[in-house]
N, C-alpha and C positions, 0 to 999 in steps of 0.2 A: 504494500500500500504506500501511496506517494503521499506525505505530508503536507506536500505544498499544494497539490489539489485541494485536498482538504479543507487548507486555510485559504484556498481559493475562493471556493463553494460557501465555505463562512461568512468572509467577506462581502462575498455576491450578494448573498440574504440580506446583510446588514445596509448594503446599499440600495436592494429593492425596497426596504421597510423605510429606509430615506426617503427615497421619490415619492414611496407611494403617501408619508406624510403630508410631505409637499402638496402633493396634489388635494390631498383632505384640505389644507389649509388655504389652498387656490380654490377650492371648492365654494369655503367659507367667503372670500372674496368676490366672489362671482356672483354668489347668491345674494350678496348682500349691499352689489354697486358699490365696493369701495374700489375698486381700480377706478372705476365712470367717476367718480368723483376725484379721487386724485387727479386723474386727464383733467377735467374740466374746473375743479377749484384751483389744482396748482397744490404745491408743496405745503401738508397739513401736521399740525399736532395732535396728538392724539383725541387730543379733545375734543380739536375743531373739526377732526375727521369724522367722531363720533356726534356730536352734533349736526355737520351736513346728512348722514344716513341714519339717524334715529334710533344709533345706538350707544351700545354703555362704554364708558371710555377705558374700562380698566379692559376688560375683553379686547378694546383696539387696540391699545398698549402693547399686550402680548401677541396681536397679530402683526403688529408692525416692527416689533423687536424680531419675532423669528423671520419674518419676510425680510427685513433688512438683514438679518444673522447669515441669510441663506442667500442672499446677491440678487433678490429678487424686487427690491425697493431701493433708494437709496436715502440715507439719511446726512443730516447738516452736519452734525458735530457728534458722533457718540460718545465722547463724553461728557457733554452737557449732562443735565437734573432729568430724566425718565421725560417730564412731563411736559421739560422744554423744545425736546427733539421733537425737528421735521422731516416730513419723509415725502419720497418725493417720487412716482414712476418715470424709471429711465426714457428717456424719447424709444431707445431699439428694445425697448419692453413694452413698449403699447401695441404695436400691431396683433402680439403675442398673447396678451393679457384682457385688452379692450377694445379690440375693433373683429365685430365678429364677420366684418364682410372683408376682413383682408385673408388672402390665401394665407399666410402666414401664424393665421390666429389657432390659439391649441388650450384655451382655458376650460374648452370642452370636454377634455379629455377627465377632468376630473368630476364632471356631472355622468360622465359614464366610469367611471371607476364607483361611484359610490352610490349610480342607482344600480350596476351591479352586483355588488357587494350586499345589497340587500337577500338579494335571490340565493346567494351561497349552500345556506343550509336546505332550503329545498331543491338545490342543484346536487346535492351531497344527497339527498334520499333518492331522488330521479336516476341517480347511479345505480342504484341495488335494485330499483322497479324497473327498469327501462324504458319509463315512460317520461313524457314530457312534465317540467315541473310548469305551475301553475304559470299564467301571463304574467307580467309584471304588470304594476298600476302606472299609471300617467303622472300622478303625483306623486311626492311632491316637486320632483323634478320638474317633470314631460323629459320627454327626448331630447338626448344631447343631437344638435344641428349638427353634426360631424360635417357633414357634405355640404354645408353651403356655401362656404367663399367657394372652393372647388366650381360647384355650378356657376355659382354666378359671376365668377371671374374668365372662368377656360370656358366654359359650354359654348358661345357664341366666336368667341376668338381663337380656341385652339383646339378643339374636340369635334364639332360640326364641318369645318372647312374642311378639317384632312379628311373627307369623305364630299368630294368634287361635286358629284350628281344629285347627293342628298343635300348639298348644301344648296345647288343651284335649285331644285325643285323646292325645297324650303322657302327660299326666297321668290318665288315666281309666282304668275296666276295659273288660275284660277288657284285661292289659298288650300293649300297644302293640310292635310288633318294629319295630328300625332295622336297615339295615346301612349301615356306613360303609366305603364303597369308597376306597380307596389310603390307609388311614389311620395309615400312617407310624408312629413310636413309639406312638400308640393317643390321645392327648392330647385329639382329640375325643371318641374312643367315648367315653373316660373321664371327660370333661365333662358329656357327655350322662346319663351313665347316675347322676354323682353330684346333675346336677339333677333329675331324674325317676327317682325311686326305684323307682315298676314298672316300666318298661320294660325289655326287653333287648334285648342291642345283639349281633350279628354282624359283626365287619369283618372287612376282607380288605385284602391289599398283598400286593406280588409278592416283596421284599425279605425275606429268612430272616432276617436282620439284626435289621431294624425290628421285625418282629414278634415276634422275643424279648425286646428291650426292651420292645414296648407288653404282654407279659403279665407280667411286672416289674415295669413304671410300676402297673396294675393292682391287681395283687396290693397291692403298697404305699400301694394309694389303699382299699384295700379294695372293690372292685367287682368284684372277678373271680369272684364268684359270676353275675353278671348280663353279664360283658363278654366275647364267644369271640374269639377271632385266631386265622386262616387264612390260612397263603401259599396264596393264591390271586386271580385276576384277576375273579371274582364273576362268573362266566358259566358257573358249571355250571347244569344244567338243574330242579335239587334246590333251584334259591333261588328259581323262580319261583313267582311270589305269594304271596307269606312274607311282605311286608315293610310297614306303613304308611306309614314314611317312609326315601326311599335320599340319603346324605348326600354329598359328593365335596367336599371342603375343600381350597382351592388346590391342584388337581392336575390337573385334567383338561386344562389346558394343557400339561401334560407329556407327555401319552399320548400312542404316535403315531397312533393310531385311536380319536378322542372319541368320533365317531360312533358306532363298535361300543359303546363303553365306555357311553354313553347308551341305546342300543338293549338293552343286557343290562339297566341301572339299573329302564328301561320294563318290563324282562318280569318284573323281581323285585317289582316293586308289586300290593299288592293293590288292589280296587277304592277308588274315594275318596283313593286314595295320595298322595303326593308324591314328585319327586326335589328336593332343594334342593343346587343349588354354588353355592359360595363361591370367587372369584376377583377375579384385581387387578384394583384400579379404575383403569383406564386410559379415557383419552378416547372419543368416538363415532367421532374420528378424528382422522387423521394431522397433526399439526402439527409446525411447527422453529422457532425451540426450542420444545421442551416444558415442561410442567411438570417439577416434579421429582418425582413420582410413576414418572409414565411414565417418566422418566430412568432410575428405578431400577428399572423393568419391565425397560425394553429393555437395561440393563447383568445385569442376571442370564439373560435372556435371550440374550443373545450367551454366555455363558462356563456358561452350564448347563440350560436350560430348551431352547431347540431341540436344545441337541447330544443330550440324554436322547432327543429322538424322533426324530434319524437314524438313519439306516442300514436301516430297514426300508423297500423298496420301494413300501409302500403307504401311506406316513405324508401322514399332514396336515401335517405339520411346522409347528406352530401357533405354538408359541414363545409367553413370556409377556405378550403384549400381544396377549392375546384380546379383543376391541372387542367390542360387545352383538351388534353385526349378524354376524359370527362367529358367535359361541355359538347365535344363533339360527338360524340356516343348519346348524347342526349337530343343532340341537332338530330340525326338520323334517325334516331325512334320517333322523333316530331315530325319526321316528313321535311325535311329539310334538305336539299338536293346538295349545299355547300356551304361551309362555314370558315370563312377568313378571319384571322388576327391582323386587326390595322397596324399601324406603323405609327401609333398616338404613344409617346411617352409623356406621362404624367404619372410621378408619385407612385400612388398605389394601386392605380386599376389598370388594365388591361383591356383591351377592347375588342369584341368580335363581331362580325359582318356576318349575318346567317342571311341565306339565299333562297329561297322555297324551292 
């Protein structure tokens, strides 16, 4: 046995139970509009911090001593009197912290670390039943926005274009119909439709949830004259051949029936159509270690992306680390004559072209 593994692995722990404090603590922050407030008041003291957000100052004290401990804040003078230090958000810490429509923004990541963290212990009995652990609830979160600088930054500028035809019928008359299948707070439709001005967009997701926020995010973006939301799973019979282009944005690894979910996608196209998903990019295949992409595949994976597709008898249970050969093994049982991987890098998805 090698000792210095060991105190590798030791180590390793002690610096994941770092971050993941961190994140609890940005959590705190997030929820609570004190970055929004530093950005917009300017460098506060405790007091006066706790005053602009209507909280208790001995509480801010200790959040702005550890956020400042941790290089996440910056303070005037530490060692001035507790009560007289100001703290300030760095300028290359706001995109990060408080602008959630910048691609660079990740404060989300701790409204998914800890509405996860809820579900743990019924993810730990789900293990021994094989069955799906209960939904999660909407509050008091709702849904971390993971994907929306994403959409609304690249959709219209670097994800739509590199696909020449689709981009040109997008923009063209007579207007173009999309529908965007499982589209969660609506963040794509709403992308799409604020890059391509004619087009209209139909999505669907099955979540009552999700879909009242995305005709909210909407309304507030101004597109909901052009944008519908539907709880529904896009497989009524009323969507077939409606559609030029069927969209599926990191989701179809969640379903537990992609295939169906493909074969309905298929029947909603008109001729000349496309379906385009967007999912992680994870390797052609299996390796250990991995990258750290995949890492983060197969860790959201285990605590949310398979459990979402147990419990139904007939699942694929695909889980997030859908490989090409996958996807395509799923194209051809949908009836799907071809399926191409674009040549779109961004991040973390992966993009394929399925062909009827």
């Amino acid at each position: 046995m090698d000792p210095d593994r060991t105190r590798a692995l030791t180590d390793r722990l002690f610096e994941s139970e770092l971050r993941t404090l961190e994140l609890y603590t940005i959590y705190v922050g997030e929820r609570l509009g004190l970055y929004r407030a530093l950005l917009e008041g300017g460098p506060a003291s405790s007091a006066e911090l706790a005053e602009q957000t209507g909280t208790n100052e001995r509480y801010i004290r200790e959040w702005l001593e550890q956020h400042a401990a941790s290089g996440l804040l910056a303070v005037d003078d530490p060692q001035t009197e507790p009560l007289a230090r100001r703290y300030s958000l760095p300028a290359e810490h706001v995109p990060v912290l408080a602008d959630p429509d910048d691609i660079r923004y990740a404060a989300y990541r701790s409204i998914d670390m800890v509405r996860h963290g809820r579900t743990l212990p019924a993810l730990v009995e789900a293990f021994r039943t094989g069955d799906a652990p209960p939904p999660m609830s909407w509050e008091p979160e709702g849904r971390a926005e993971f994907n929306r600088a994403l959409f609304l930054n690249l959709m219209g500028t670097d994800w739509l274009p590199a696909i020449p035809d689709v981009d040109r019928r997008l923009s063209a008359e007579p207007p173009a119909r999309v529908a965007d299948v499982a589209c969660g707070t609506g963040w794509s439709s709403i992308a799409m439709a604020r890059a391509y001005p004619r087009i209209k967009v139909d999505a669907f997701d099955l979540d009552e949830d999700s879909i009242a926020a995305a005709r909210r995010n909407a309304h507030d973006a101004g597109v909901a004259d052009r944008v519908t939301f539907s709880v529904s799973d896009a497989s009524d019979p009323a969507t077939a051949d409606r559609y030029d282009l069927v969209t599926i944005f990191e989701a179809l690894h969640d379903m537990s029936r992609p295939v169906d979910a493909l074969r309905a996608a298929r029947r909603m196209l008109r001729y000349g159509g496309t379906v385009l998903v967007a999912d992680e990019r994870v390797d052609d295949e299996f390796t250990a270690p991995a990258p750290v992409l995949e890492r983060h595949a197969y860790g959201w994976s285990v605590i949310s992306c398979l459990p979402n597709a147990m419990g139904d008898p007939l699942t694929a249970a695909t889980g997030a680390v859908m490989r090409p050969s996958t996807l395509r093994r799923y194209a051809i049982a949908a009836g799907f004559s071809e399926m191409g991987v674009l040549a779109i890098e961004t991040g973390p998805f992966r993009f394929y072209r399925l062909i009827p």
